[in-house]
C-alpha positions in Angstrom: -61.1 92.8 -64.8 -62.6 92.7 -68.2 -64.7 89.7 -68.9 -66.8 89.1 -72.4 -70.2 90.0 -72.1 -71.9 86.6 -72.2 -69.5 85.0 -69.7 -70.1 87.5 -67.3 -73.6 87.1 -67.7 -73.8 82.8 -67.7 -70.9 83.5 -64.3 -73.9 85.9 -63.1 -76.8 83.0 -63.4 -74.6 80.7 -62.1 -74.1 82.4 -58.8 -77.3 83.6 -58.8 -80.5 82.7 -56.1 -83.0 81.0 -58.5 -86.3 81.3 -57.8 -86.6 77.2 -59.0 -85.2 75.8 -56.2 -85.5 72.6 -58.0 -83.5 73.5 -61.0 -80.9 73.9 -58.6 -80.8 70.6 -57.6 -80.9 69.1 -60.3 -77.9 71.0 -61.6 -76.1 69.9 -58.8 -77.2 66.5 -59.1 -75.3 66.9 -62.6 -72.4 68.1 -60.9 -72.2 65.1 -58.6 -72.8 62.8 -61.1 -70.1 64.2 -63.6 -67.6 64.2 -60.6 -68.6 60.4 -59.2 -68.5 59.2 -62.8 -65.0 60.7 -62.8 -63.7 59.2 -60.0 -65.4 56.0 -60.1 -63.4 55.9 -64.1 -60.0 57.2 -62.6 -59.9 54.4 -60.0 -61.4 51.7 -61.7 -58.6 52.0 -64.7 -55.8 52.8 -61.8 -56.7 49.3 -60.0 -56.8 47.6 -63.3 -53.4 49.0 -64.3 -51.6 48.0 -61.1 -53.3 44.1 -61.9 -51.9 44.3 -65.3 -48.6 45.6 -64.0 -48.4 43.3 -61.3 -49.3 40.1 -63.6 -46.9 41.3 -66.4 -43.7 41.8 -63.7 -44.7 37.9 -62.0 -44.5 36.7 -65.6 -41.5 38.7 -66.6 -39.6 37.1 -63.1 -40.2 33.6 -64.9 -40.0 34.2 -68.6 -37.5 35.3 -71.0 -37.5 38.4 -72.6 -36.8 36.8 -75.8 -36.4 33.2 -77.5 -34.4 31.6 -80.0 -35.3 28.1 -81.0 -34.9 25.9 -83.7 -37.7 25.2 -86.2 -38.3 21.6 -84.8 -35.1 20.5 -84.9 -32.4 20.8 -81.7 -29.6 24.0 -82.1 -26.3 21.9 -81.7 -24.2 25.2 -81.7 -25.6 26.8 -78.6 -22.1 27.7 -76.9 -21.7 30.2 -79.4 -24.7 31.4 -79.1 -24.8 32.0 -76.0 -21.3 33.5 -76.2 -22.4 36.3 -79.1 -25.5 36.9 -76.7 -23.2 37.5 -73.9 -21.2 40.3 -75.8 -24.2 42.3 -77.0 -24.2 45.0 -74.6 -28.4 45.2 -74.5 -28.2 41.5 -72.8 -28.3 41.0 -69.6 -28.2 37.1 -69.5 -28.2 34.4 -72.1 -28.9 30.7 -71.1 -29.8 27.1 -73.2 -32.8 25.6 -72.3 -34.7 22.0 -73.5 -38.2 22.0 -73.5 -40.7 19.3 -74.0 -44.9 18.3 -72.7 -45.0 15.6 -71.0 -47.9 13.7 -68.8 -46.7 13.7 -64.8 -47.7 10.9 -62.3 -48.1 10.5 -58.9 -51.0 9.9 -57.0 -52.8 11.9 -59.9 -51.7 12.9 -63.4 -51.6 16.3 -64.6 -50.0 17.1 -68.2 -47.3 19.9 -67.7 -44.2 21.3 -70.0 -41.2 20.7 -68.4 -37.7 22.7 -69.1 -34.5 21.3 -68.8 -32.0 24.1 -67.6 -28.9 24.1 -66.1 -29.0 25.6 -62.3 -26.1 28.1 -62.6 -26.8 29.6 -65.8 -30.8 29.9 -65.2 -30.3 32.7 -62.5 -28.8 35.0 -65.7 -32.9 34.7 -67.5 -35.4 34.3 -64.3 -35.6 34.3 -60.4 -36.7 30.6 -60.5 -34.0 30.6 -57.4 -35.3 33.0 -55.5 -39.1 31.5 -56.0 -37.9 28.0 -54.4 -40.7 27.4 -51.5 -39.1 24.1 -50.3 -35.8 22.4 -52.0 -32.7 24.3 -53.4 -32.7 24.8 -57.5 -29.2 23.3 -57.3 -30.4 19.8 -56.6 -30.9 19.5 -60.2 -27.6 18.1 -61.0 -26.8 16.1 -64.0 -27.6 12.2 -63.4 -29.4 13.3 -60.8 -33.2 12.7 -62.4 -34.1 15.4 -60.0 -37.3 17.6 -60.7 -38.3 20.8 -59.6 -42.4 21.2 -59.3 -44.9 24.3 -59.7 -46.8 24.3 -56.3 -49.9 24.2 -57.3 -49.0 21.2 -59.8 -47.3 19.6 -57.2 -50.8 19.8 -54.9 -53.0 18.6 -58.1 -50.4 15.1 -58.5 -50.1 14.8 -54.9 -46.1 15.2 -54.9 -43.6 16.2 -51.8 -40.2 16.6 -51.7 -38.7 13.6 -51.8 -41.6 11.9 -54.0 -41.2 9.8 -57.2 -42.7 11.0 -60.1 -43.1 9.3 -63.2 -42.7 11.7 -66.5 -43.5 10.4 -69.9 -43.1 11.9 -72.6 -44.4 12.1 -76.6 -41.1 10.7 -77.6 -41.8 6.8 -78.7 -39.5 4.2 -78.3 -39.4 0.6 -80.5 -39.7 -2.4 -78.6 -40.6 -5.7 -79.7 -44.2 -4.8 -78.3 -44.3 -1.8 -81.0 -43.9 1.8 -80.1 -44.3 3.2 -76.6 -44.3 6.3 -75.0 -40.5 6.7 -72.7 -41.4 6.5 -69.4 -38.4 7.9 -66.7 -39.0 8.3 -62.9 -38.0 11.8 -61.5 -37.6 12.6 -57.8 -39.0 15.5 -56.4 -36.4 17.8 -55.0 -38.1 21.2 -54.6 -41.3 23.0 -54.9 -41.0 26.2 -56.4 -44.5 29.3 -56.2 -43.9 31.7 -58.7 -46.9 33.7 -58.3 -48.6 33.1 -61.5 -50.6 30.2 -62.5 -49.6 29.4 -65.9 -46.3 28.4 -64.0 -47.6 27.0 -60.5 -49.6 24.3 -62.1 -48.2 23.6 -65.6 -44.1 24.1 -65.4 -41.4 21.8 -64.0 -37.9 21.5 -64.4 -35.3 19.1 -64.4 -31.3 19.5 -65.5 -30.9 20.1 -69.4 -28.8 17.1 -69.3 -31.2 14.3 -68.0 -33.7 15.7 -70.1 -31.3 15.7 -73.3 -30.2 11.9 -72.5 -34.6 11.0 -72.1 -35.0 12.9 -75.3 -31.7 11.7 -77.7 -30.7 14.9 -78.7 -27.0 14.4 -77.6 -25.8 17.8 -77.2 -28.7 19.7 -79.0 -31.2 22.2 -77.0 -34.6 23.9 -77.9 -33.0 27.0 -77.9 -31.9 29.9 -76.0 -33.0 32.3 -73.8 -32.0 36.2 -73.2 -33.1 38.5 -70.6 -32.4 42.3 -71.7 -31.8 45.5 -70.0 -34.3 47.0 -72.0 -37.4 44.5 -72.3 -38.8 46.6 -75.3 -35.4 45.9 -77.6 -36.4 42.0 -77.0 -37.7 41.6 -81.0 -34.7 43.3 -82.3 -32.0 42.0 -80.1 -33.0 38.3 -80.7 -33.7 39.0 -84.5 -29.7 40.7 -84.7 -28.8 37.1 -82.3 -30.2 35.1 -85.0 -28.9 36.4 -87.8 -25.6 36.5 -86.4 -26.0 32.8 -85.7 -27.1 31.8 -88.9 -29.5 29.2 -90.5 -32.8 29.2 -89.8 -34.2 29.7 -86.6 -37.8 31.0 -84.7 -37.5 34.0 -82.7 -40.1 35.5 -80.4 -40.4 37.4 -77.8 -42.4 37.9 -74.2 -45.3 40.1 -76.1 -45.6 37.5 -78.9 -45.6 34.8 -76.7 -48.4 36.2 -74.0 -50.2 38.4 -77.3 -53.5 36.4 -76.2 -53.5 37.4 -72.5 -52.4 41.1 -73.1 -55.5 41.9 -75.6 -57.9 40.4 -73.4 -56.7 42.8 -69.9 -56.7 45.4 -72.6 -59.8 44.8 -74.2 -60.8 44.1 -70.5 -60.1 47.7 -69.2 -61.1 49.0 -72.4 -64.9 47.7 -71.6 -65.3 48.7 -68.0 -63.8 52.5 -69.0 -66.7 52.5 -71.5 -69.0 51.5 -68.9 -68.4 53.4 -66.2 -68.4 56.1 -68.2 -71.8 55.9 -68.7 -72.1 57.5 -65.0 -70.4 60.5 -66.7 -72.9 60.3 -68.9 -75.5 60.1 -66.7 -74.4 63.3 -65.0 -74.2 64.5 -68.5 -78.0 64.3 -69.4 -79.1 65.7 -66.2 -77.1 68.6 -67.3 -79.3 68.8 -70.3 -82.6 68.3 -67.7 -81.4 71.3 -65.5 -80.1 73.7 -68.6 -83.4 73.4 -70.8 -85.6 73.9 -67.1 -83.3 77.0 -66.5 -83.7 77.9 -70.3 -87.5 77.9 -69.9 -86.8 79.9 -66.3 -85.5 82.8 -67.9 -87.6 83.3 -70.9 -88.3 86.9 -69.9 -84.3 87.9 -68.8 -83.9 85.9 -72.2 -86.2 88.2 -74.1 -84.8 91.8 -72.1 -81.3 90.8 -73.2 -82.3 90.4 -76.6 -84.5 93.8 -76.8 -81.2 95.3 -75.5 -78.9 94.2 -78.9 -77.6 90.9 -77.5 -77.3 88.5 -80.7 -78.7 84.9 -80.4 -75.2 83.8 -80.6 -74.4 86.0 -77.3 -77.7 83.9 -75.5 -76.1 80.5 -76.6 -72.9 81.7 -75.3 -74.7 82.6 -71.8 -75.8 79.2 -71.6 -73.1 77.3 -72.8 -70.9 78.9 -70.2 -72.8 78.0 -67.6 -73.5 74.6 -68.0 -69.8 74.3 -69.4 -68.7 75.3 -65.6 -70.6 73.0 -64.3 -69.0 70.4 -66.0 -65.6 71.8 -65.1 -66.1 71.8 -61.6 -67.8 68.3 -61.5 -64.3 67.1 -63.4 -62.0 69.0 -61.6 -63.8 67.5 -58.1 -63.9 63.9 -59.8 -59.8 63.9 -60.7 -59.5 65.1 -57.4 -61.6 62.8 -55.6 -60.5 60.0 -58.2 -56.7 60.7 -57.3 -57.2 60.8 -53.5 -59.4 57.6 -53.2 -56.4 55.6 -55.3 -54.1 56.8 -53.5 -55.9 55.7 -50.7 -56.9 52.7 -51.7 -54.9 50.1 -49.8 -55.5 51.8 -46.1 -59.3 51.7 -46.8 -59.4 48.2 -47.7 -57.7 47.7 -44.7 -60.2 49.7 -43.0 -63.0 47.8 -44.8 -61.8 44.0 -43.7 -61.2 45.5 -39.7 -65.0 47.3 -39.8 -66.3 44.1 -40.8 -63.8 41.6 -40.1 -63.5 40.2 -43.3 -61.3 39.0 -45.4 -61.5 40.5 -48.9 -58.9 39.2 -50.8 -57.5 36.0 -48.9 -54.0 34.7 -49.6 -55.9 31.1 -50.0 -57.2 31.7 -52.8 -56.0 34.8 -54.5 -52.6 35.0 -55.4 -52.3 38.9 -55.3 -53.0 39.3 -51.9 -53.3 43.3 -51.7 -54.9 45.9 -54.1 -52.1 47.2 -56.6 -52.8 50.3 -58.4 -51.2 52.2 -60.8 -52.1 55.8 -62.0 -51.2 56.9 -65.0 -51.3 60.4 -65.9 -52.9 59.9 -69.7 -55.2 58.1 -68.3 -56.4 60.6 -65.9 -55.9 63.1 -68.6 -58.1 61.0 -71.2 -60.8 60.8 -68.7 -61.2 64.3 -67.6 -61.1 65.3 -71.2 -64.0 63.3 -71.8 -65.8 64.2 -69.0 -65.5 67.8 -69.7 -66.4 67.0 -73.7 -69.8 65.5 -72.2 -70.5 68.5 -70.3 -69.8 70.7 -73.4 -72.2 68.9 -75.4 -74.6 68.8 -72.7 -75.3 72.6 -73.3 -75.6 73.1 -76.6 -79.3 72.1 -77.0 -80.7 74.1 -74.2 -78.3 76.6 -75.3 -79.7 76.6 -78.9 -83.2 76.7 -77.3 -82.6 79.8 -75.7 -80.9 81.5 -78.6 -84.4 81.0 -80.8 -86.6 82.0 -78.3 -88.9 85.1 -79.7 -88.6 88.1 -77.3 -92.1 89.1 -78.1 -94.3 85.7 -77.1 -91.4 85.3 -74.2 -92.4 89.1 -72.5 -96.5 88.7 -73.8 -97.5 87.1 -69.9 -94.9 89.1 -68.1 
């Protein structure tokens, strides 16, 4: 099989007994490296993916897709709102919602938002149903003054089902005594664990109707919420909803409304990809080490080649092909290896806690229990891609050094 001159030479070196037994260690140091680094990246972004996924599908179970509210003021005219949001065929579910902070008290206080909903049309937006720990969501009946609590906020104020709780609110009231806060006393009926502590320890909910009558907004609601088929449509669908309402009114959407959290895990896995490639890196220079010590090992079979008409370009071209395959087998072993060990992952955590008997990631105090991973082919493309640019660069200097070395002082000695 025909092969181009310099790579059948740099394929020749490469396979080659050196008489440096050193710099062939070192070159496979450079090989390990490149493929650890690799690997190490691969699963590192793959674990950090299946967090992200796995945070963003507990938030999705409890928030709406996408919003329509009123700029301060209560929508009066949600029936028909809900009704147009119902024929749009890219909506799942539509359902009203009133939404206010309040302080709770029990034994402790905690401030917490709570949302008035109505049971049977809450199912169409969010599981909140199927996340009911103790308690059925269909206690909260109108007149009831039932309230549903986070678990985790229920712990902080000391609640149980069963347990009054006493809600006030930033609504004043006049009395003869001047303005004061309305005060109303809830009883617990259910406990509800989401999964996700934005909603365990600062959400409740009561019926939309109780919380309309505390508030005095008659018939009005904060707005109304949508759940889509396609979660990415969320920004247009509710902008076409509120036009087709008319008036005024604020729309957003699940990535608006968690922007802050989404560009810190990205700016998050961005970081530790940039570190950890450093260990890529790292391979990377000793590359450089073992190609300018080989580079200065063949000075003479440098200087025969180029008394026998091979160009300086064809010497850089012998080099760079060697230390390039270095780097391709280093990458090719780190996807691999990177690939296998995610896949992996779960069983040898498993195998970790039993060797050891340890708990790694108790249920106490974590509330993803297991290792979730998710790998994603760009980014194993992305990485090996870089990993083999590394290696690329990684030859030119020792490759350049052997093109300019002078065949007369390289064969004086020999």
């Amino acid at each position: 099989m025909f092969k181009p001159l310099p790579v059948a030479i740099g394929l020749r070196y490469l396979r080659a007994k050196r008489r440096n037994g050193f710099i062939s260690f070192i070159s496979l140091a450079s090989m390990l490296g490149i493929a650890l680094g690799v690997a190490a990246l691969i699963t590192t972004l793959a674990v950090m993916s299946g967090f992200q996924r796995e945070i963003r599908d507990r938030m999705l179970q409890m928030v709406a897709h996408a919003t329509v509210s009123g700029y301060g003021e209560p929508i009066h005219d949600w029936p028909s709102a809900v009704s147009l949001a119902a024929a749009d065929p890219r909506v799942a579910g539509a359902a009203p919602y009133v939404e206010t902070e309040t302080l709770l008290s029990a034994s402790r206080k905690q401030p917490a938002i709570v949302r008035g909903v109505l049971p049977g049309e809450e199912e169409k937006v969010s599981v909140l149903g199927e996340k009911m720990v103790r308690g059925e969501l269909d206690s909260l009946q109108p007149g009831s003054f039932n309230i549903v609590l986070g678990k985790e906020l229920a712990q902080w104020i000391g609640a149980e089902v069963g347990d009054n709780v006493v809600m006030m609110t930033s609504e004043a009231r006049s009395t003869p005594m001047g303005a004061l806060p309305q005060l109303k006393r809830f009883t617990v009926s259910g406990i509800f664990e989401a999964g996700y502590n934005e909603f365990d320890r600062g959400m409740a909910f009561v019926n939309m109707r109780d919380l309309q009558r505390l508030q005095r907004i008659g018939d009005g609601v904060t707005g109304v919420r949508l759940r889509l088929h396609d979660m990415d449509q969320s920004w247009d669908v509710a902008q076409d909803l509120a036009a087709r309402i008319g008036g005024p009114y604020r729309v957003s959407d699940w990535t608006s409304e968690n922007a802050n959290m989404f560009r810190a895990l990205k700016m998050e896995k961005a970081i530790m990809a940039v570190l950890l490639s450093l260990i890529i890196a790292m391979g990377a220079f000793n590359l450089v080490s073992s190609q300018v010590m080989l580079v200065t090992d063949k000075q003479a079979d440098i200087a025969i080649m180029r008394t026998l008409g091979l160009t300086p370009r064809a010497v850089m071209q012998v080099f760079m092909v060697q230390g390039t395959l270095i780097g391709v087998v280093g990458t090719i072993a780190g996807v691999i290896g990177g690939i296998v060990l995610t896949l992996n992952l779960e069983v040898i955590l498993l195998g970790v806690e039993k060797l050891f008997g340890v708990v790694l990631l108790p249920e106490d105090v974590y509330y993803i229990t297991g290792l979730p991973t998710e790998l994603q082919a760009t980014d194993v493309v992305t990485i090996a891609l870089v990993a083999l640019a590394m290696a690329f660069l990684a030859t030119l200097y020792p490759a350049w050094r052997a093109a300019r070395t002078p065949p007369a002082e390289a064969l004086r000695y020999e």
